[in-house]
Backbone as JSON, one array per atom type, in Angstrom:
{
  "sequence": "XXXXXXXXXXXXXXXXXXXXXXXXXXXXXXXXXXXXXXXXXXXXXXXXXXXXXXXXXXXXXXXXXXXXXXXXXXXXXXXXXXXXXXXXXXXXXXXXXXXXXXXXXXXXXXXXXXXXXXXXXXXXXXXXXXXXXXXXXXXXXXXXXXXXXXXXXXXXXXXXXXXXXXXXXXXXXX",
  "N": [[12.27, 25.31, 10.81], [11.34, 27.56, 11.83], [11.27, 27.49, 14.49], [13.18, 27.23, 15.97], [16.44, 28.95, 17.19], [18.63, 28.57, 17.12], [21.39, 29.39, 14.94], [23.46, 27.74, 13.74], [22.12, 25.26, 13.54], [19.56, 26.82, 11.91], [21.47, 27.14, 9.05], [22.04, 24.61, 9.2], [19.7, 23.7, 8.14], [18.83, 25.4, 6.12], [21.11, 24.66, 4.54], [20.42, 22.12, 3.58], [18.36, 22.05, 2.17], [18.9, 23.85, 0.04], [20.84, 21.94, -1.24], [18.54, 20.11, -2.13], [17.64, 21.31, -3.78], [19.88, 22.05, -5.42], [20.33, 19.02, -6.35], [18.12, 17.92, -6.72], [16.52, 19.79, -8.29], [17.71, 21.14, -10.52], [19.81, 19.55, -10.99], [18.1, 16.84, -11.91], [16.83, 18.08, -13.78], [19.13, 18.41, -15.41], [19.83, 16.0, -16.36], [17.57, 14.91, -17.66], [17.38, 16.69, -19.75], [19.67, 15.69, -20.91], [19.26, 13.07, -21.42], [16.41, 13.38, -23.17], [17.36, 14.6, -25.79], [18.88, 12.58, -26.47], [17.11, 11.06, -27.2], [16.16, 12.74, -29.44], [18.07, 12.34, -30.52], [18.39, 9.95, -31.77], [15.83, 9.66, -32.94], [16.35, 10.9, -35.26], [17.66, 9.28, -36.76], [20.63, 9.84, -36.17], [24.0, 8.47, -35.47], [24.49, 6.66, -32.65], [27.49, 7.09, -30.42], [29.11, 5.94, -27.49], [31.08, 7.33, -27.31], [29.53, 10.26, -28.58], [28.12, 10.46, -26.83], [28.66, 10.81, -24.32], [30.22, 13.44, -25.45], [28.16, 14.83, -25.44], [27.29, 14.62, -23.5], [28.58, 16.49, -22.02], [28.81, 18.49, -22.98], [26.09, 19.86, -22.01], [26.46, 19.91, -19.31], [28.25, 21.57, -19.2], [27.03, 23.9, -19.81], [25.11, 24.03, -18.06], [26.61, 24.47, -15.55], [27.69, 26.54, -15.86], [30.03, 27.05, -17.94], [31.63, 27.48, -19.56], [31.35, 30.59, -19.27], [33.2, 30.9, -17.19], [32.23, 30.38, -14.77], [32.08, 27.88, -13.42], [34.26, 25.82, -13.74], [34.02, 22.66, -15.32], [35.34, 19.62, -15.11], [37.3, 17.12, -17.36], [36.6, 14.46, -16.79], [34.2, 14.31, -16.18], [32.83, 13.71, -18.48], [32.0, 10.86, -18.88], [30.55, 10.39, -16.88], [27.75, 10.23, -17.2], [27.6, 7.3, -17.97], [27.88, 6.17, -15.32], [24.8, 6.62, -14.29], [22.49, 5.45, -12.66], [20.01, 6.05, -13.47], [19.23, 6.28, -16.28], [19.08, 3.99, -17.72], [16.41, 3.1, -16.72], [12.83, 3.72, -18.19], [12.14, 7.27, -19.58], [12.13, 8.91, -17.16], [13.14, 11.05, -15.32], [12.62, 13.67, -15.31], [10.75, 13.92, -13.93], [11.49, 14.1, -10.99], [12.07, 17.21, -10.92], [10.25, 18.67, -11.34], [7.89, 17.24, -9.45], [8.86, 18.41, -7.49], [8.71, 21.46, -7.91], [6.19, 21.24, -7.54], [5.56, 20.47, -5.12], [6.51, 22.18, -3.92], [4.58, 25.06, -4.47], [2.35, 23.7, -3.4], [2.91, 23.61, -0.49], [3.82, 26.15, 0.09], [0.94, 27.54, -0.41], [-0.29, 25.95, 1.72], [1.15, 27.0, 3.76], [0.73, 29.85, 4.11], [-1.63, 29.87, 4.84], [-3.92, 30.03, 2.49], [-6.99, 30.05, 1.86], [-8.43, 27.16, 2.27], [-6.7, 25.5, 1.12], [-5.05, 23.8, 2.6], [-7.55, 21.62, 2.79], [-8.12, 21.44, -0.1], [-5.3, 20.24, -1.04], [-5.21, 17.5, 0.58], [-7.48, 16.54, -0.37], [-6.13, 16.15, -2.81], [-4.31, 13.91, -2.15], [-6.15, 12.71, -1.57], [-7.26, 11.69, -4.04], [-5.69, 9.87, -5.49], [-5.03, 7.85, -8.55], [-6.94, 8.8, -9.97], [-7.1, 10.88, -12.56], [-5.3, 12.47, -14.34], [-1.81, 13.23, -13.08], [-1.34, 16.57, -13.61], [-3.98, 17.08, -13.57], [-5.09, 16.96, -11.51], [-3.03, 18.11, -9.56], [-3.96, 21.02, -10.68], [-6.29, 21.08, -9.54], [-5.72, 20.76, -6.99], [-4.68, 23.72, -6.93], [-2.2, 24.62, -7.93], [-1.0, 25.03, -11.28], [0.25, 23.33, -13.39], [0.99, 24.08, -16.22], [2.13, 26.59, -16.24], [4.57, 29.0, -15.43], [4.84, 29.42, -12.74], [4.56, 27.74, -10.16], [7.87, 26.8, -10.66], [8.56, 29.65, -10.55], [7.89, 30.09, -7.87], [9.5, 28.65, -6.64], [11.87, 29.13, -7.57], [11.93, 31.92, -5.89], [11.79, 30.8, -3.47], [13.77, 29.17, -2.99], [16.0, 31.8, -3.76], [15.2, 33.27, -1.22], [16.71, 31.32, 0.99], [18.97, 31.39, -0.08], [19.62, 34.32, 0.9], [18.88, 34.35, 3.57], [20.95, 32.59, 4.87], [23.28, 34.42, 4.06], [22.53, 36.42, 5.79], [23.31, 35.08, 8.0], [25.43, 34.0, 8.36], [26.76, 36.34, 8.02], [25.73, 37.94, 10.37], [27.64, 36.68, 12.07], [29.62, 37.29, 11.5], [31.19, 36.37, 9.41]],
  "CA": [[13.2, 26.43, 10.7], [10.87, 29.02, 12.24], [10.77, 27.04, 15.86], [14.88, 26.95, 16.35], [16.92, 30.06, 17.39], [20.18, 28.41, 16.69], [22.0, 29.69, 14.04], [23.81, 26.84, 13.28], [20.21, 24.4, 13.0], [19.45, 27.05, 10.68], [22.41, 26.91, 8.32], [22.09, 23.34, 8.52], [18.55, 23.19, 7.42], [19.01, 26.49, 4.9], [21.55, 24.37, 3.2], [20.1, 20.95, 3.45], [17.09, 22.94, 1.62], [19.15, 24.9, -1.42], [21.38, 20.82, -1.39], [18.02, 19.32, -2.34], [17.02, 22.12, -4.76], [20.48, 21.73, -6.78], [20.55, 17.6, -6.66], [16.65, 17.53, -7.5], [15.84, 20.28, -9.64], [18.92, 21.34, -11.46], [20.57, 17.9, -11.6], [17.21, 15.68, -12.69], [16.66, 18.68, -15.55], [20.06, 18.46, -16.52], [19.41, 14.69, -16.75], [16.43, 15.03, -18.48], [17.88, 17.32, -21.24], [20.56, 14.47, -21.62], [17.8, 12.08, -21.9], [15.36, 14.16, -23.95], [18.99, 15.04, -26.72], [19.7, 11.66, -26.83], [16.13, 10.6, -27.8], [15.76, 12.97, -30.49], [19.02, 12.1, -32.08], [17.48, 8.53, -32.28], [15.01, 9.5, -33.87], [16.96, 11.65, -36.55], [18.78, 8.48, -36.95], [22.08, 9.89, -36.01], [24.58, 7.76, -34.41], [24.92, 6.91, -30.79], [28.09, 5.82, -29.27], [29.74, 5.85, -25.74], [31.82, 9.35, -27.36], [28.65, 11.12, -29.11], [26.85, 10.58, -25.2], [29.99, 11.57, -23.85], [30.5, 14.91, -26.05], [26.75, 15.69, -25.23], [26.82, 15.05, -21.5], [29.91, 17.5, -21.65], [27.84, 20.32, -23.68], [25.5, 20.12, -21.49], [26.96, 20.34, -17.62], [29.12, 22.81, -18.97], [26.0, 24.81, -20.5], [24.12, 23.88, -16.77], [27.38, 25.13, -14.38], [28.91, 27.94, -16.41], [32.11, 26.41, -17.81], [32.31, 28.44, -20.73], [31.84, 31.95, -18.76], [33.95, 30.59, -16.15], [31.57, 30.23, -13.4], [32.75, 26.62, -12.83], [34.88, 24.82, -14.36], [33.93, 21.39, -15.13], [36.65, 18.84, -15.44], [37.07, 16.51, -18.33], [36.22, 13.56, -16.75], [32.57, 14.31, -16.1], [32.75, 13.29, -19.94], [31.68, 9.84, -18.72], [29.49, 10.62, -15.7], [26.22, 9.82, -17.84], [27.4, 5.63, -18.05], [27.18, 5.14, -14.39], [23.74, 7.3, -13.4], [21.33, 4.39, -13.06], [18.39, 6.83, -14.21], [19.28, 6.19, -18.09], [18.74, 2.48, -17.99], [15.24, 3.19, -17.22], [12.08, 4.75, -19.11], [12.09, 8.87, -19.34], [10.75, 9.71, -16.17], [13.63, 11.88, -13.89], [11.56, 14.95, -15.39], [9.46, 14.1, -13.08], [11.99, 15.01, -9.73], [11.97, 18.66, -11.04], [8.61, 18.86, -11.67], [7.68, 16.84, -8.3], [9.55, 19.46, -6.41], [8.44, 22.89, -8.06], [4.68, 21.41, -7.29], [5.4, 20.71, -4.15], [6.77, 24.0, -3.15], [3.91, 25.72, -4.71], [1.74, 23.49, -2.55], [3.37, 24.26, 0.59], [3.37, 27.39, 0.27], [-0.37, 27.48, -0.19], [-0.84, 25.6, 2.74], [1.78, 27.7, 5.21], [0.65, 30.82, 3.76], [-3.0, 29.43, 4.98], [-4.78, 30.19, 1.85], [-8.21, 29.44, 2.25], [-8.81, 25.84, 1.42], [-5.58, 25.31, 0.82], [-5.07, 22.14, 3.06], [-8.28, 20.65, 2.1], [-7.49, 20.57, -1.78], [-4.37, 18.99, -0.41], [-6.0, 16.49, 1.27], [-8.4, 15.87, -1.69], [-5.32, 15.89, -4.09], [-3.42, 12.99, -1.91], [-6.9, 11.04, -1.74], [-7.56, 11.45, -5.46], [-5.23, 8.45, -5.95], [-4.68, 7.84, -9.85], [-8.02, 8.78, -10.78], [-6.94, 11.74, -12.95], [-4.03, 12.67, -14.74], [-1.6, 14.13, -11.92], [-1.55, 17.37, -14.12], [-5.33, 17.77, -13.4], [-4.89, 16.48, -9.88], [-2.14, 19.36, -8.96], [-4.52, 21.9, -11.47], [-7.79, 21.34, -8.52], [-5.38, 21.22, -5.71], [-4.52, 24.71, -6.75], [-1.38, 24.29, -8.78], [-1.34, 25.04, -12.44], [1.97, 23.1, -13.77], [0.93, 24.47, -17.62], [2.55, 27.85, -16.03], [5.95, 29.27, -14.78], [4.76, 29.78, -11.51], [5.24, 26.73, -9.38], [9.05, 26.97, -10.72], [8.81, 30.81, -9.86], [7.91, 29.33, -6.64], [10.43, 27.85, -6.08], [12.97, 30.17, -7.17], [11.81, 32.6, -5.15], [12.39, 30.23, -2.26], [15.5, 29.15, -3.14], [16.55, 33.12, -3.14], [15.22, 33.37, 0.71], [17.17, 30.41, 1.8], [19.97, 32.4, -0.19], [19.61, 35.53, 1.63], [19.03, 33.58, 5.43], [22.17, 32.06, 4.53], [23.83, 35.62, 4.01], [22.36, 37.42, 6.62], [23.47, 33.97, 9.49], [26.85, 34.32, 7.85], [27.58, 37.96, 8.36], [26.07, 38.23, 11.72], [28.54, 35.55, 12.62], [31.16, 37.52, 11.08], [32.1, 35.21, 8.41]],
  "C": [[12.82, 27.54, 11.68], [10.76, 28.4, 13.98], [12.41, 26.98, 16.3], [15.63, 28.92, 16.5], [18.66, 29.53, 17.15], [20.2, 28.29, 15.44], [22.59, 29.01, 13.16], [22.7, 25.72, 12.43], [19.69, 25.06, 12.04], [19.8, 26.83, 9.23], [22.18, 25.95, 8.25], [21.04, 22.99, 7.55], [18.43, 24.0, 5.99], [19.99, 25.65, 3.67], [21.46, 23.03, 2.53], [18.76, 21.43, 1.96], [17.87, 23.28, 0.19], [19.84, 22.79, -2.13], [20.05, 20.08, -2.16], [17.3, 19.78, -3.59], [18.05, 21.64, -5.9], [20.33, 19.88, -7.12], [19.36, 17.53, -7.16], [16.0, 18.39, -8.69], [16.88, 20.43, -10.57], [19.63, 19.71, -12.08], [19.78, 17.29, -12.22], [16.87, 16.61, -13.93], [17.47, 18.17, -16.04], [19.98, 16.89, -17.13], [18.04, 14.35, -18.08], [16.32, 15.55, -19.75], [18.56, 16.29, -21.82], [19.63, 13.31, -22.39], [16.72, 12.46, -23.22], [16.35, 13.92, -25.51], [19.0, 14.09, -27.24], [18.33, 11.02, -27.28], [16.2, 11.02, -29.3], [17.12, 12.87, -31.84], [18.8, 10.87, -32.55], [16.9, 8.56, -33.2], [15.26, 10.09, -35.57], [17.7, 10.58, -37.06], [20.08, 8.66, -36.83], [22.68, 8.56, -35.04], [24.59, 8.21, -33.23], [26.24, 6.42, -30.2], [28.74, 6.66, -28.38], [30.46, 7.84, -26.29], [30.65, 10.32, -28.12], [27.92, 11.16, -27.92], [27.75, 10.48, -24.8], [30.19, 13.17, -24.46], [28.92, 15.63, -25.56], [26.7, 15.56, -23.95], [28.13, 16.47, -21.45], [29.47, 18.97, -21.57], [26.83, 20.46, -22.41], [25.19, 20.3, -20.05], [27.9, 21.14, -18.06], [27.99, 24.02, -19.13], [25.47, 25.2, -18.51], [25.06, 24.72, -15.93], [28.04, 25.98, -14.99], [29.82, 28.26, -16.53], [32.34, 27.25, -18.82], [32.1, 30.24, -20.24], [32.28, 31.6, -17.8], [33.26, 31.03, -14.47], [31.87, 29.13, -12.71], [33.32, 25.67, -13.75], [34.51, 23.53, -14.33], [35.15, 20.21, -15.72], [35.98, 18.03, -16.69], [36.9, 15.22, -18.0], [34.8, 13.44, -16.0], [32.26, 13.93, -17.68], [31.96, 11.93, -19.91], [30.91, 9.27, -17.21], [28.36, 9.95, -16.29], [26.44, 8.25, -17.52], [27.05, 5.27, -16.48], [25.8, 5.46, -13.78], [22.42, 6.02, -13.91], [19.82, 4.77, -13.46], [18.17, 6.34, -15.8], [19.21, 5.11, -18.43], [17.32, 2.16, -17.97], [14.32, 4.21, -18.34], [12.36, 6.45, -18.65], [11.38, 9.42, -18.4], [11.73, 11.03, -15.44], [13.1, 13.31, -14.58], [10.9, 15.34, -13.87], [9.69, 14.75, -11.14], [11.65, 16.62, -9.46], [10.45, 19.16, -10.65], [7.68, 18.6, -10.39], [7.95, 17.91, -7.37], [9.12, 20.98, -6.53], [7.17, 22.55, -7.4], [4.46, 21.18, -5.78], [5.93, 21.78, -3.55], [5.11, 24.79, -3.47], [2.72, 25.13, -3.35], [2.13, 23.9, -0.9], [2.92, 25.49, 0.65], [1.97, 27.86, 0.44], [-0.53, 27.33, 1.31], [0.09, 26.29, 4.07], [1.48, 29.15, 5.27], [-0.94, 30.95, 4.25], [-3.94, 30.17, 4.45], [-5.94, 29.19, 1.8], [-8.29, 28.11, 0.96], [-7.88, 25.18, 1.18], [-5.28, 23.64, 1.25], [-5.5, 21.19, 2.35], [-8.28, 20.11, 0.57], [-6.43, 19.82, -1.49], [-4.24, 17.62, -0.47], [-6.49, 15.87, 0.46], [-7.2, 15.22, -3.0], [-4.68, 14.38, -3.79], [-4.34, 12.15, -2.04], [-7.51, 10.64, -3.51], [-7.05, 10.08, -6.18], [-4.42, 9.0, -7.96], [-5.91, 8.13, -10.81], [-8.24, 9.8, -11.74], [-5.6, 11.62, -13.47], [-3.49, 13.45, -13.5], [-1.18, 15.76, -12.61], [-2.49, 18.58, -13.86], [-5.32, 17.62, -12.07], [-4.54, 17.78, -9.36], [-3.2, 20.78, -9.32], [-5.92, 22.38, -10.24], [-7.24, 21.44, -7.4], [-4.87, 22.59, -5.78], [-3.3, 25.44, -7.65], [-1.37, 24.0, -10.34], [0.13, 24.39, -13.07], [2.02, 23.48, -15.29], [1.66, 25.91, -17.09], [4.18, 27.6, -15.52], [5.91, 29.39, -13.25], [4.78, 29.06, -10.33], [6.72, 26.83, -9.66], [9.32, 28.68, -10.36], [8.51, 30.89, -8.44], [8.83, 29.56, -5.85], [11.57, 28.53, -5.82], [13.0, 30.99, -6.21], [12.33, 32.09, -3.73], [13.88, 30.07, -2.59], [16.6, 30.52, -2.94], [16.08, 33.75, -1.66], [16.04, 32.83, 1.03], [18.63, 31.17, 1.53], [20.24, 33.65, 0.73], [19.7, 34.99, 3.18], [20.43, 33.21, 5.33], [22.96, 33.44, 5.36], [23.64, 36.06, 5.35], [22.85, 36.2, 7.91], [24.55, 34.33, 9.46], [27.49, 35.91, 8.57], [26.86, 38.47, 10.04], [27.04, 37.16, 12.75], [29.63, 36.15, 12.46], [32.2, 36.74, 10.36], [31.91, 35.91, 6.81]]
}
């Protein structure tokens, strides 16, 4: 980003950047709530069928895009979005996109911000392998994921790329 003077190369990368924030963090939560919902009504023994995981994917991308204060309307045939997302056929992992993504921002940042050491835990964290929980892994490379602050991270980025945006835009005169 910081080696380009075109405006455009910016914009592209500013919105390739916020594009990967809503499809990976926002989308694999909202997945993950669906997922999570639909566990614990299992376990309550409630019924499951095709329209009770239909009425709950509904509640819950309208809850995510702000259909009931009319921030976005979501149509009524996202009602049946959940049957084709090939995530829900496997085990409970797309947590793990969100989660993947706040920790790597936090790491970045470390390491462009060139806090001392920063790299080298890095370095140590990628050769650690599986020999740790990756919890404790992220916890010695510098990264505490028991906190808000890798996802305050993130946000924070995500409101730069917002603002670059803005400010490309209006000296363009758009």
């Amino acid at each position: 980003y910081n080696k380009t003077t075109d405006d455009d190369v910016k914009l592209a990368l500013l919105m390739e950047y916020l594009d990967g924030i809503k499809g990976t963090l926002f989308r694999q939560t909202q997945f993950a709530e669906f997922e999570l919902r639909m566990h614990k009504m299992a376990e309550k023994g409630e019924q499951i069928t095709g329209d009770s995981m239909s009425e709950l994917y509904r509640s819950i991308v309208q809850a995510y895009y702000g259909h009931n204060e009319g921030v976005c309307i979501v149509p009524d045939y996202i009602d049946i979005e959940w049957a084709y997302i090939p995530h829900f056929y496997y085990n409970y992992y797309v947590y793990q996109y969100s989660t993947s993504f706040t920790a790597s921002t936090a790491l970045a940042e470390r390491i462009m911000n060139k806090e001392s050491g920063a790299l080298d835990k890095y370095m140590e964290f990628l050769s650690a392998g599986g020999s740790k929980y990756p919890i404790d892994l992220l916890k010695d490379a510098g990264v505490d994921m028991t906190t808000s602050v890798p996802f305050d991270k993130t946000m924070k980025m995500m409101n730069w790329a917002m603002d670059e945006i803005e400010k490309i835009l209006a000296n363009k005169g758009i």
